[in-house]
BAFI-3210 file (N, C-alpha, C; in Angstrom, 3 decimals, decimal comma, padded with zeros to 6 digits):
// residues 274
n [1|2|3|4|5|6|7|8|9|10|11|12|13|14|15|16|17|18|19|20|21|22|23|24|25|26|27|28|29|30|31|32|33|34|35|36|37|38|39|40|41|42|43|44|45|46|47|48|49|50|51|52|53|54|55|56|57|58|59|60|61|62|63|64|65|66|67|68|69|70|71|72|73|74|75|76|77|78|79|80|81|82|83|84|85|86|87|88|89|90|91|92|93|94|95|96|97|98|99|100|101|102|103|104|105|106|107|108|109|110|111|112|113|114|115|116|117|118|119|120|121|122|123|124|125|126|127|128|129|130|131|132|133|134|135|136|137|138|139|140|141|142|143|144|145|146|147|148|149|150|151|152|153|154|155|156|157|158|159|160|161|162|163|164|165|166|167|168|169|170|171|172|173|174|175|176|177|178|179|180|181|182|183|184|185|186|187|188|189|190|191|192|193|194|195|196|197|198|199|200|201|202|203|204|205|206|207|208|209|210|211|212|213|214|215|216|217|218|219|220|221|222|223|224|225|226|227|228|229|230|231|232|233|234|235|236|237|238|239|240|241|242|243|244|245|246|247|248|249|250|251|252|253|254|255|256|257|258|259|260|261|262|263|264|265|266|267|268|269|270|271|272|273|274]
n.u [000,834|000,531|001,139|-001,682|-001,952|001,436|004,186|004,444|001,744|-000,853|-003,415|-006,251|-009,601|-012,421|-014,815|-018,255|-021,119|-024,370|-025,002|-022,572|-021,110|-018,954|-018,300|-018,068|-016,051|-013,603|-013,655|-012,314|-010,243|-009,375|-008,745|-006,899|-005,068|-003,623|-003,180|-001,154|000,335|000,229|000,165|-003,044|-005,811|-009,176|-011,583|-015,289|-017,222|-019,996|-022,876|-025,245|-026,376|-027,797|-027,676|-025,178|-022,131|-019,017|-018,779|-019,999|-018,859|-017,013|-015,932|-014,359|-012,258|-011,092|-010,168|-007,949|-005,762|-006,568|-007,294|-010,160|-012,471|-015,290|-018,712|-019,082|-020,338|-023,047|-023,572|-023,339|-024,922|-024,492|-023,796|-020,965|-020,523|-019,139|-017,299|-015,602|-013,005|-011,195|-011,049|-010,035|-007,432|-006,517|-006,028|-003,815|-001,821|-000,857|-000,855|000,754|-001,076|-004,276|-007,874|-010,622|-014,317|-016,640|-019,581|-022,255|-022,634|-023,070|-023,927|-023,023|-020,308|-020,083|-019,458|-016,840|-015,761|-015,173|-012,760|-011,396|-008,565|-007,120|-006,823|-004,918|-002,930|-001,542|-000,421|-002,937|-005,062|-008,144|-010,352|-012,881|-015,120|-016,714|-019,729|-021,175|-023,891|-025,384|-027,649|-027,585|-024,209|-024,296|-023,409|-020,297|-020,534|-022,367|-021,075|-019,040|-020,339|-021,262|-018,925|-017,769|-019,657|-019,287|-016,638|-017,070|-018,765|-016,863|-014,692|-012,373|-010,339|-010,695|-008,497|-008,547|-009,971|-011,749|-013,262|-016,025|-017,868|-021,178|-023,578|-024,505|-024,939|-025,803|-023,200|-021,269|-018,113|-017,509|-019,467|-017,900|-015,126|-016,437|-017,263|-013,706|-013,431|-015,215|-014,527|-011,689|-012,096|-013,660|-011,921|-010,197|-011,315|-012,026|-010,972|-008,769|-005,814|-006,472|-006,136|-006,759|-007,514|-007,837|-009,977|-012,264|-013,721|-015,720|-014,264|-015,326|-016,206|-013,685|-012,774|-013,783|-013,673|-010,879|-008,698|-008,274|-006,732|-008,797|-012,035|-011,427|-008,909|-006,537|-006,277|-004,340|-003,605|-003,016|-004,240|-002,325|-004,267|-005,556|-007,729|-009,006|-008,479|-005,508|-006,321|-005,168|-006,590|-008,938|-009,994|-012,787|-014,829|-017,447|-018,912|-020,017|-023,355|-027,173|-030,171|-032,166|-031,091|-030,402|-028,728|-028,322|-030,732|-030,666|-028,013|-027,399|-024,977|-023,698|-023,985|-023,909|-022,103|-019,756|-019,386|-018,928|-016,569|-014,999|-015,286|-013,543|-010,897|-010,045|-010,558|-011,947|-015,057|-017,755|-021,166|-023,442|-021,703|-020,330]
n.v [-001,196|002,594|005,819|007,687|010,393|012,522|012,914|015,635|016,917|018,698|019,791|018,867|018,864|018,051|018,206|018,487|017,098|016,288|013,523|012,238|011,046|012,091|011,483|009,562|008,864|010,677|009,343|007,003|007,201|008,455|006,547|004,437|006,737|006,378|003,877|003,700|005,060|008,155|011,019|012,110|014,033|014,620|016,752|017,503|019,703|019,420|020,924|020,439|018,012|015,541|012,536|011,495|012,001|012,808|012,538|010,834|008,443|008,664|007,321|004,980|005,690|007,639|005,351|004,391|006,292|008,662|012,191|014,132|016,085|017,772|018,464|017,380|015,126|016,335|018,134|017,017|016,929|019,585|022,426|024,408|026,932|026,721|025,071|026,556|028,027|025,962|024,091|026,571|026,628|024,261|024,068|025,996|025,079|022,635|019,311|016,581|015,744|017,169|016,319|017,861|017,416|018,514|020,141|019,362|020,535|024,017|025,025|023,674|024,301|026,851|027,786|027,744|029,702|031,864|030,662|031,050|032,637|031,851|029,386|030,039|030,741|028,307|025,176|023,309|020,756|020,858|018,278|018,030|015,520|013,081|011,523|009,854|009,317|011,024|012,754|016,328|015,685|013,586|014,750|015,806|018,730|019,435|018,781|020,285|022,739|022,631|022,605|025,124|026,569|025,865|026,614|029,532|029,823|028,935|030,570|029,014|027,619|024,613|021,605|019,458|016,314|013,711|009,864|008,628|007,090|005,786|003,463|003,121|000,166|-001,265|-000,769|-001,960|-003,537|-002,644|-000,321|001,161|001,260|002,868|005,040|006,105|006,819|008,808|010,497|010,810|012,574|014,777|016,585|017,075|018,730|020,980|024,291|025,402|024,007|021,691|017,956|014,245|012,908|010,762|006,887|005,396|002,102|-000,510|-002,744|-004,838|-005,805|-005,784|-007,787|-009,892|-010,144|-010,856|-008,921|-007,840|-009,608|-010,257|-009,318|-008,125|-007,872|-005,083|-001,960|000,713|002,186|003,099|001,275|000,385|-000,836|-002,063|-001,297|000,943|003,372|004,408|005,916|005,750|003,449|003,335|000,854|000,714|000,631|000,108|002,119|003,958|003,912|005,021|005,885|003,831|001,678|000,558|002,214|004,316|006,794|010,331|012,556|011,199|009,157|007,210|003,694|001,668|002,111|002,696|-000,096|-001,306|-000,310|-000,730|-003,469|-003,678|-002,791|-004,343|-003,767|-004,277|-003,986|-003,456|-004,392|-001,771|-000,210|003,106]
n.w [000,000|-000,731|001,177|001,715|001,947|001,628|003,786|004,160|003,356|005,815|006,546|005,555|003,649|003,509|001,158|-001,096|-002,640|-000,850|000,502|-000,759|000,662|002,619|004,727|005,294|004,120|004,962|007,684|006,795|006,098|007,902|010,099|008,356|008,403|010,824|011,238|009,959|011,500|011,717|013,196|013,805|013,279|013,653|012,743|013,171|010,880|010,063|010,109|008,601|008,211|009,954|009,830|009,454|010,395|011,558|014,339|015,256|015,393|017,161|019,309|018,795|017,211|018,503|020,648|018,417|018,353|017,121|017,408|018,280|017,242|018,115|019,799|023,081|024,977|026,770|025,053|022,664|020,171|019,419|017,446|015,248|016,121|019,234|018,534|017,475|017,473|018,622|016,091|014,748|016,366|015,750|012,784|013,018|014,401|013,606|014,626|013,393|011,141|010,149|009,603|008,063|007,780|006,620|005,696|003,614|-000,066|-001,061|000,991|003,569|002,918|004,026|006,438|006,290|005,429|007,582|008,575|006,351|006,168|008,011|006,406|004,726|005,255|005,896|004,176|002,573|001,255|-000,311|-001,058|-003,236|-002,918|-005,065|-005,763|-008,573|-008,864|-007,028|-007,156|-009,355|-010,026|-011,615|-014,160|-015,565|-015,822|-014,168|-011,927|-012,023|-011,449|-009,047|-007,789|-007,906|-006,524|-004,187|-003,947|-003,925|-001,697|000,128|000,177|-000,377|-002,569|-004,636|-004,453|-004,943|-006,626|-005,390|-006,307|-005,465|-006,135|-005,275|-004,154|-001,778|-000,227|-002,020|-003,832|-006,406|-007,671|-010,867|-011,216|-009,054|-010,930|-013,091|-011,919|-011,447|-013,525|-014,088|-012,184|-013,164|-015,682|-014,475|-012,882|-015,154|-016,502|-015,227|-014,860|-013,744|-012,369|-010,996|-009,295|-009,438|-006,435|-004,262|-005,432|-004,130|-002,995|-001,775|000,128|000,797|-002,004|-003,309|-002,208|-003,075|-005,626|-005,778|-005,528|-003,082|000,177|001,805|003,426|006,380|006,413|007,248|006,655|005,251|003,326|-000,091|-003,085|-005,698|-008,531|-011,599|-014,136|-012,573|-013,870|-013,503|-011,169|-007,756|-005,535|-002,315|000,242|001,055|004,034|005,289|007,867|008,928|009,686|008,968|010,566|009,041|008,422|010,486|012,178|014,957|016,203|015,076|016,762|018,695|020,524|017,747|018,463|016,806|014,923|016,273|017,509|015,327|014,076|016,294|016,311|014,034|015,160|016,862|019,401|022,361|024,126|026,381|025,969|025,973|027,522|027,693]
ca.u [000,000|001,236|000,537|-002,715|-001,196|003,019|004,718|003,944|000,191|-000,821|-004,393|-006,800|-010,554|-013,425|-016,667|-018,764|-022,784|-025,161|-024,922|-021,929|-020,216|-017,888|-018,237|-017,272|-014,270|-012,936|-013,591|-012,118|-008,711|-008,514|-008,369|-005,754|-003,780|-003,025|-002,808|-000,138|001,608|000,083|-000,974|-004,461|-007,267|-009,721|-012,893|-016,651|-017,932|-021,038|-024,035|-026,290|-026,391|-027,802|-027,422|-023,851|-021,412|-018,318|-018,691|-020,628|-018,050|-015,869|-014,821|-013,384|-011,427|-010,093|-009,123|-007,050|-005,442|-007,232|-008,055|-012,154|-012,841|-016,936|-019,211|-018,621|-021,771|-024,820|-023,353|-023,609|-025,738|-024,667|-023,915|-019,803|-019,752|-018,739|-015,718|-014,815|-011,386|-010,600|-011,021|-009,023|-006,174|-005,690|-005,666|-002,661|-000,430|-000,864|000,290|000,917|-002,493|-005,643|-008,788|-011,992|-015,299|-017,617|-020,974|-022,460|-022,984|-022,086|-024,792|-021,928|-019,318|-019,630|-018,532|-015,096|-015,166|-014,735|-011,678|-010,165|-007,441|-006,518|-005,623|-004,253|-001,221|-000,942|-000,691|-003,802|-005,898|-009,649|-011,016|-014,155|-015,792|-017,580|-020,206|-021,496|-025,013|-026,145|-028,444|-026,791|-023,549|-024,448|-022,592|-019,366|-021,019|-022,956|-019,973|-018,220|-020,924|-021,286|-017,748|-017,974|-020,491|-018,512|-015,330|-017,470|-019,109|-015,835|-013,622|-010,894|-009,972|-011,000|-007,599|-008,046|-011,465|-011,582|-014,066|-016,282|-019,247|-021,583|-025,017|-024,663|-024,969|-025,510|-022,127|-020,450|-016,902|-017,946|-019,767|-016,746|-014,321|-016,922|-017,171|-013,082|-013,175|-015,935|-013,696|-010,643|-013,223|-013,956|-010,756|-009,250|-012,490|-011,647|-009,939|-007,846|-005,106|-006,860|-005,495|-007,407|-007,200|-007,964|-011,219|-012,825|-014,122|-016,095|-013,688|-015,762|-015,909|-012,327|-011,743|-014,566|-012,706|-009,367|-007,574|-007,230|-006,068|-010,260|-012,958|-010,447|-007,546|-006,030|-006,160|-003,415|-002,922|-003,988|-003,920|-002,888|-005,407|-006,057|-009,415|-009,228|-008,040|-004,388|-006,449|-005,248|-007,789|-008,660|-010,566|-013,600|-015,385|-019,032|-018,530|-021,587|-024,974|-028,160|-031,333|-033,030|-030,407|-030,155|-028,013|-029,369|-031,625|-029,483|-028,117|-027,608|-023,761|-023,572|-023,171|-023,754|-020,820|-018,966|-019,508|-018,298|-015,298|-014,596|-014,257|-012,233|-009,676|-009,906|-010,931|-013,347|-016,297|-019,115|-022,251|-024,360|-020,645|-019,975]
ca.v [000,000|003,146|006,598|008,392|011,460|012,548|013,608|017,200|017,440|019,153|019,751|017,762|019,066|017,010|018,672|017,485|016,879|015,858|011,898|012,404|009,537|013,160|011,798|007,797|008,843|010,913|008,390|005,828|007,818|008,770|005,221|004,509|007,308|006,218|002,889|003,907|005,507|009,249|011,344|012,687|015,022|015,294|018,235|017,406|020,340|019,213|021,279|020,240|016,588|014,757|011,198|011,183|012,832|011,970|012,748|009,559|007,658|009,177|006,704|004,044|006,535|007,859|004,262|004,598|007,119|010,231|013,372|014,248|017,459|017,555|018,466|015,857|015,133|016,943|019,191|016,280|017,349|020,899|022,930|024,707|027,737|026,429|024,798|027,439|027,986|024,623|024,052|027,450|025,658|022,579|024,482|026,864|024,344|021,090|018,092|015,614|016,123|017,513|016,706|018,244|016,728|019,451|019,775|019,430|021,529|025,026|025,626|023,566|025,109|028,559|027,616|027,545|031,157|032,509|030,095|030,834|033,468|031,005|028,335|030,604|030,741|027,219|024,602|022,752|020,469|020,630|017,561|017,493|013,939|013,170|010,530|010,131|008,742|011,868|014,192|017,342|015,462|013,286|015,224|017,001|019,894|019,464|018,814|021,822|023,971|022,222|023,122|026,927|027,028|025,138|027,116|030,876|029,890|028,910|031,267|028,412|026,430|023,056|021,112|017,846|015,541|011,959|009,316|008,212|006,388|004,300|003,065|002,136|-001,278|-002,079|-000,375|-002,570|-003,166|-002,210|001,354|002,159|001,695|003,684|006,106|006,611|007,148|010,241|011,781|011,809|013,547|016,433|016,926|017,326|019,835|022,059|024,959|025,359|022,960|020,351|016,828|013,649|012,096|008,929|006,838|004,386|000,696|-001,465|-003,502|-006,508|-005,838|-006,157|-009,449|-010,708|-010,278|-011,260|-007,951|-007,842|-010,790|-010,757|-007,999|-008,016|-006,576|-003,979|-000,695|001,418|003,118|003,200|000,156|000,323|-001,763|-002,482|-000,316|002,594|004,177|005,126|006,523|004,722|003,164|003,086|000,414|001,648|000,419|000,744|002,263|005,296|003,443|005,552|004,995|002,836|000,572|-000,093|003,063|004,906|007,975|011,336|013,188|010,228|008,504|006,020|002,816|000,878|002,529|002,184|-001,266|-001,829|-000,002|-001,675|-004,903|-003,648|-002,167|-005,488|-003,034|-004,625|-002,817|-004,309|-003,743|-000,287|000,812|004,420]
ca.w [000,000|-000,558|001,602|001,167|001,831|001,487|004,969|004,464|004,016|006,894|006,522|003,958|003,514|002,606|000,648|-001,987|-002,588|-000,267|000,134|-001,637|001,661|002,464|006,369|005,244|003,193|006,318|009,269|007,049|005,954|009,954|010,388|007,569|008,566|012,258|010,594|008,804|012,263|011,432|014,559|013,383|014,417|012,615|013,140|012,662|010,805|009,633|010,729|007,451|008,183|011,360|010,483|009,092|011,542|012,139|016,009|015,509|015,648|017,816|020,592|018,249|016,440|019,954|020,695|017,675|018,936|016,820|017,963|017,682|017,314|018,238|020,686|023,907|026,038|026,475|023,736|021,225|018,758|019,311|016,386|015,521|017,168|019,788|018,360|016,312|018,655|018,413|014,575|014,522|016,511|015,140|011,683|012,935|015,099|013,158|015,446|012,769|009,895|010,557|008,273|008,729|007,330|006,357|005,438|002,207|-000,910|-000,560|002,634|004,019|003,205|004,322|007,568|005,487|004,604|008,304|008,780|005,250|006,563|008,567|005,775|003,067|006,033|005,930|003,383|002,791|000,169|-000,291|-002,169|-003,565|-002,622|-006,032|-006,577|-009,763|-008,766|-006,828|-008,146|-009,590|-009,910|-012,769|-014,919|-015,619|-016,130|-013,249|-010,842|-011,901|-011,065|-007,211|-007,076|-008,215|-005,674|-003,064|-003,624|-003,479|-000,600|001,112|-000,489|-000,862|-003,933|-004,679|-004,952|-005,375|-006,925|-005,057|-006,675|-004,054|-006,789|-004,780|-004,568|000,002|000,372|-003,573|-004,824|-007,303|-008,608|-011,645|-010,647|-008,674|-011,459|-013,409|-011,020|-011,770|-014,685|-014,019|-011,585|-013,827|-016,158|-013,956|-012,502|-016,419|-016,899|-014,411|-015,568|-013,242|-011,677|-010,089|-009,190|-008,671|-005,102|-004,991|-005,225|-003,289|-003,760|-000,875|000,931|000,575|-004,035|-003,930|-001,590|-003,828|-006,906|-004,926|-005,003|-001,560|000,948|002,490|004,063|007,633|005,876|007,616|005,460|005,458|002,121|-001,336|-003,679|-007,292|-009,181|-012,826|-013,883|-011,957|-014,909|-013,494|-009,771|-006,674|-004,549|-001,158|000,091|001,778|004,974|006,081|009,069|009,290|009,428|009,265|011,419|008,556|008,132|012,157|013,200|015,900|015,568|014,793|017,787|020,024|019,995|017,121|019,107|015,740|013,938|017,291|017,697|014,314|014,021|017,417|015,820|013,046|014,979|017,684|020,480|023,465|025,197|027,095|025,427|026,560|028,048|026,827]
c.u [000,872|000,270|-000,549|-002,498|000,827|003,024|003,964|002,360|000,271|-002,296|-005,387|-008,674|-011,312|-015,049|-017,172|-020,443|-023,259|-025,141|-023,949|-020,259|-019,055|-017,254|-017,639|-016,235|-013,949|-012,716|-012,774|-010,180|-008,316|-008,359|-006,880|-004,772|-003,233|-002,621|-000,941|001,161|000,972|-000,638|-001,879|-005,189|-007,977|-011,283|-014,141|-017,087|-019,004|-022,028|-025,088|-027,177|-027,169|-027,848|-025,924|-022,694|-020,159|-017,994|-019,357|-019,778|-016,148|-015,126|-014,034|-012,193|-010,106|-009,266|-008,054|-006,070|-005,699|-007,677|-009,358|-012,341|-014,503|-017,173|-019,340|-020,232|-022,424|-024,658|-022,771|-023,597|-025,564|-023,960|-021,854|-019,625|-018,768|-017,401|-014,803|-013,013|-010,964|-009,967|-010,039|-007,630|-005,384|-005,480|-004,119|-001,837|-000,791|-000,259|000,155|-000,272|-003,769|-006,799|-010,006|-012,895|-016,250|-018,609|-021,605|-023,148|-022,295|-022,952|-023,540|-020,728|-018,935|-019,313|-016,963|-014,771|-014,277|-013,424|-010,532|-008,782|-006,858|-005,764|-004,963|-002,905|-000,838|-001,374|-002,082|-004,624|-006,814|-010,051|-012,125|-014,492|-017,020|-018,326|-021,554|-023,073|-025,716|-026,571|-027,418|-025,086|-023,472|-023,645|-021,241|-019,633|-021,840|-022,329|-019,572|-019,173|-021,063|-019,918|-017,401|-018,780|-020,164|-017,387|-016,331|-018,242|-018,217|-014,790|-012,176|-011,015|-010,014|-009,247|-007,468|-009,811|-011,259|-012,614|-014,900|-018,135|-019,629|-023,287|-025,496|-024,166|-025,018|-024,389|-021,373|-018,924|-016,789|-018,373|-018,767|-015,216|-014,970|-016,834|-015,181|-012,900|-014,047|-015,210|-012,564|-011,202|-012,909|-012,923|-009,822|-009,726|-012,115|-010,637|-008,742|-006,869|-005,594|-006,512|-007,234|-006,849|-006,755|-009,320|-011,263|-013,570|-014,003|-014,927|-014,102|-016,270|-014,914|-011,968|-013,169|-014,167|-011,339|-008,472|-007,241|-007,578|-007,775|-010,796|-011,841|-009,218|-007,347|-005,563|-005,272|-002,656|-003,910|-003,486|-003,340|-003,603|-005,945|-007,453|-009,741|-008,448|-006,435|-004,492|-005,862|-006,189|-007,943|-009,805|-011,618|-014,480|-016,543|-019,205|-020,079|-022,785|-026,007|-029,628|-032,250|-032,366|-029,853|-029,284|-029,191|-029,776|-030,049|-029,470|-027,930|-026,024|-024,023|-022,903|-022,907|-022,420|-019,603|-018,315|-018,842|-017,008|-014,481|-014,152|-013,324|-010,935|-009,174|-009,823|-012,358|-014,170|-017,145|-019,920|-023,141|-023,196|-020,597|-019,420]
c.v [001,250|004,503|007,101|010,154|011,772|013,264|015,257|017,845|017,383|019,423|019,702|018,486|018,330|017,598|018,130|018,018|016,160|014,399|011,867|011,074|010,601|011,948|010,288|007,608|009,356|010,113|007,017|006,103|008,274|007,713|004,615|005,321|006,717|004,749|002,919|004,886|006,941|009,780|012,531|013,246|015,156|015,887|018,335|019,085|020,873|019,898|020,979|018,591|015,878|013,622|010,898|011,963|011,886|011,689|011,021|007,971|007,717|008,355|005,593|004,888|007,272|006,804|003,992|005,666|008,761|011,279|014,060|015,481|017,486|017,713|017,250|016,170|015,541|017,640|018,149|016,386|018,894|021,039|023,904|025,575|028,037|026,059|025,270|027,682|026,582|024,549|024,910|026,765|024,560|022,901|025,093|026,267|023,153|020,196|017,079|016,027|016,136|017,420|017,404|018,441|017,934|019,283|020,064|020,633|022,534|025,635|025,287|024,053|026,308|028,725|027,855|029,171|031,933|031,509|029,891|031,802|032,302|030,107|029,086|030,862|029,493|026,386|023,616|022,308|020,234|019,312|017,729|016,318|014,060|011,936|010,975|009,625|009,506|012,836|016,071|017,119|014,189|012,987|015,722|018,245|020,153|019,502|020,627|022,832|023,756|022,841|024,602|027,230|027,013|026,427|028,717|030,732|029,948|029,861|030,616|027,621|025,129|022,164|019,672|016,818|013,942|011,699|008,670|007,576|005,216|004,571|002,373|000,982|-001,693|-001,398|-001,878|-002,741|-002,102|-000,401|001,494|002,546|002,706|004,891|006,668|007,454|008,970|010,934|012,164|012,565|014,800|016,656|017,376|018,490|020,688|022,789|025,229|024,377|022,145|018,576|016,358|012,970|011,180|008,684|005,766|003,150|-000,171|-002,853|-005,216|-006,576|-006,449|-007,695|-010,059|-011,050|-010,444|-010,269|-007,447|-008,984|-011,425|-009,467|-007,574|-007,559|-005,674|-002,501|000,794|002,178|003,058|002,184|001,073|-000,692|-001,308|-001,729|000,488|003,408|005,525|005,649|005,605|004,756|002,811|002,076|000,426|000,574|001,104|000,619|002,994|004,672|004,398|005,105|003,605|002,211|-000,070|000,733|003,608|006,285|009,298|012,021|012,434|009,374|007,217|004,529|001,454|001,294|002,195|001,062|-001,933|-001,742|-000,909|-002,890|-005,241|-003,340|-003,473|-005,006|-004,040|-003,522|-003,371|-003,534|-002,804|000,160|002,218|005,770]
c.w [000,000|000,480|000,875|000,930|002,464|003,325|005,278|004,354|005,208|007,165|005,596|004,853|002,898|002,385|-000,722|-001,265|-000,968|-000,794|-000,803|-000,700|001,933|004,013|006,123|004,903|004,281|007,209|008,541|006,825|007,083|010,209|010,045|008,138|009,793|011,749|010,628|009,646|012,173|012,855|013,714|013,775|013,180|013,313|012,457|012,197|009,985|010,215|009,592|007,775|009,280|011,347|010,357|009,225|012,028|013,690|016,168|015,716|016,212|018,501|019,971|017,387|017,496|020,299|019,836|017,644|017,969|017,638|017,529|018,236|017,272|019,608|021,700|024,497|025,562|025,726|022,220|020,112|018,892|018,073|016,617|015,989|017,936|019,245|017,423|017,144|018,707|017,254|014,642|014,739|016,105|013,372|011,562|013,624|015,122|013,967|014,168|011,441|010,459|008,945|009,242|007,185|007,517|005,773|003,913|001,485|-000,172|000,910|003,466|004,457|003,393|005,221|007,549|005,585|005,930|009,072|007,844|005,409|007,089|007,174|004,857|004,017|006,093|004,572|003,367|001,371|000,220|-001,472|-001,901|-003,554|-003,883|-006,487|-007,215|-009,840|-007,495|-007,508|-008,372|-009,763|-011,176|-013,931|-014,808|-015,137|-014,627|-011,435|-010,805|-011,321|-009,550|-006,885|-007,327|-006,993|-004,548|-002,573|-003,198|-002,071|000,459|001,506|-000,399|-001,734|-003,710|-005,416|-005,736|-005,779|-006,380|-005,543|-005,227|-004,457|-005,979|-004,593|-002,906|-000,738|-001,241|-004,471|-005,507|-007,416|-009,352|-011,865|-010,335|-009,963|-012,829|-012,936|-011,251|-013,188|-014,753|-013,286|-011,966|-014,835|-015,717|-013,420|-013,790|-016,890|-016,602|-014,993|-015,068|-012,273|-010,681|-010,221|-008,888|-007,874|-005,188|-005,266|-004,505|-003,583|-002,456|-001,057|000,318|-001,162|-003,976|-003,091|-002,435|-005,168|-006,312|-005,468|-003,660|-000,716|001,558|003,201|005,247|007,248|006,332|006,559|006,564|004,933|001,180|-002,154|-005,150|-008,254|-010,957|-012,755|-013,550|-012,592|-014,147|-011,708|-008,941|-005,507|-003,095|-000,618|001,680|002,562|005,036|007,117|009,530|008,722|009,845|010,247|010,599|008,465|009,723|012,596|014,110|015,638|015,590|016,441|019,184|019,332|018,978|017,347|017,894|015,082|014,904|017,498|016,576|013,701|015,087|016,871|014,234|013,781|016,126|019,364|020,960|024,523|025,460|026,278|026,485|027,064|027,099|027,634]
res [x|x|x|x|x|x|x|x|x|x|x|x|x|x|x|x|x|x|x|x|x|x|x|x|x|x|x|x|x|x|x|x|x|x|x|x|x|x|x|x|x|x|x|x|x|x|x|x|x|x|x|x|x|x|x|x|x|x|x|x|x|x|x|x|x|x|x|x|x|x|x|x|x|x|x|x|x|x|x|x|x|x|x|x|x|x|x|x|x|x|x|x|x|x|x|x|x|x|x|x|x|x|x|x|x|x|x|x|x|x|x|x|x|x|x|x|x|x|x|x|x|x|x|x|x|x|x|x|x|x|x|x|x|x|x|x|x|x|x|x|x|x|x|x|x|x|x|x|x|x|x|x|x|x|x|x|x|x|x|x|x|x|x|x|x|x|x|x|x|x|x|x|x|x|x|x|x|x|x|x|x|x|x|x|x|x|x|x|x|x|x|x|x|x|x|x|x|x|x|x|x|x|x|x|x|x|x|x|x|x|x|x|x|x|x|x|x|x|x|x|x|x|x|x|x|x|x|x|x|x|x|x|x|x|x|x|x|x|x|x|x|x|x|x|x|x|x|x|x|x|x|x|x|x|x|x|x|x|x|x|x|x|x|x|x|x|x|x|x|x|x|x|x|x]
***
């Protein structure tokens, strides 16, 4: 496997559409990175969202030794304000890489704008999280304009396009190496200098087609793989379950996502402990 990101990233942004999996690609590259030895923080600042939060899966991510930037306790489900001084900090005296998981479309990201002084002093890459099977995203044409909208809302530049095509629980092979191929697309569109990331491809696709060893694989980089038209892939975990699929209602710790990360990372917890 190789790194997901080089030594010197210092702080990695993740925006994109609505249901666009911004909050699944983050919690699973905070994973990877510590994996991979990286000390991490990464900073919920989703206020659009209430089932798919990465606060939701905070305490297995802590056991990994991440840093969780999110409301603790009875300030849960509170909203960033509050951790605007935080976010600030961990932007301007990086311990090791900071991401932060922001909220979709550009409602999202205007949270960005009153923290963009801040990054234009430090180095930092915004990917766009792009799948090709949400509405308004479709297209080329249709990307670029989410990300015009993205970047003026934020007032920082979209650096980097990761693939992140999926369908939940019925993503494909197939779709996902589709799905590369659309995000080196819009990343070539763009007029101005934009890279693509990487993209992503369910864990349990690839040990089904035996590119990787089985689902329990320890992820810790990015593959190179045949089909993903040149991208390297990361191989993606379903970690963030919603209330219809058996997470728990929004606003209440995600003991399903908990519970599950838990026995990826081979962490024990009595059940109802928290």
């Amino acid at each position: 496997m190789t790194p997901i990101f080089d030594e010197q990233e210092e702080v990695v942004l993740f925006t994109g559409n609505y249901g666009s999996g911004k909050t699944e690609v983050a919690v699973n590259v905070a994973e990877a990175l510590a994996r991979d030895g990286r000390r991490v923080t990464i900073a919920d600042l989703d206020l659009v969202n209430p089932y798919f939060r990465c606060r939701e899966a905070r305490e297995p991510m802590e056991e990994l030794g991440i840093r969780v930037i999110a409301p603790e306790a009875e300030l849960h489900s509170a909203d960033l304000p509050i951790l605007l001084p935080h976010v600030r900090g961990a932007v301007e005296h990086t311990d090791g890489i900071t991401l932060l998981d922001v909220g979709g479309d550009n409602v999202g990201a205007t949270v960005l704008a009153s923290l963009a002084p801040v990054f234009r002093r430090r180095r930092f890459a915004m990917h766009f999280v792009l799948n090709r099977n949400r509405p308004f995203t479709g297209t080329v044409a249709g990307a670029m304009t989410l990300m015009d909208e993205i970047e003026a809302a934020s007032k920082l530049a979209i650096t980097h396009v990761t693939g992140n095509t999926h369908l939940m629980e019925e993503t494909t092979l197939e779709m996902a190496r589709e799905g590369a191929a659309f995000c080196r697309d819009a990343a070539r569109a763009r007029a101005r200098n934009v890279k693509t990331g990487f993209v992503t491809c369910p864990v349990s696709e690839l040990a089904g087609a035996g590119l990787v060893e089985n689902e329990g694989a320890a992820v810790s980089g990015l593959l190179e793989l045949d089909g993903f038209h040149g991208i390297p892939v990361l191989p993606l975990r379903r970690i963030m379950l919603p209330p219809w699929l058996g997470g728990p209602p929004p606003g209440t710790i995600a003991t399903h996502s908990r519970d599950r990360l838990g026995r990826l990372t081979g962490s024990k917890r009595r059940r109802g402990s928290g």
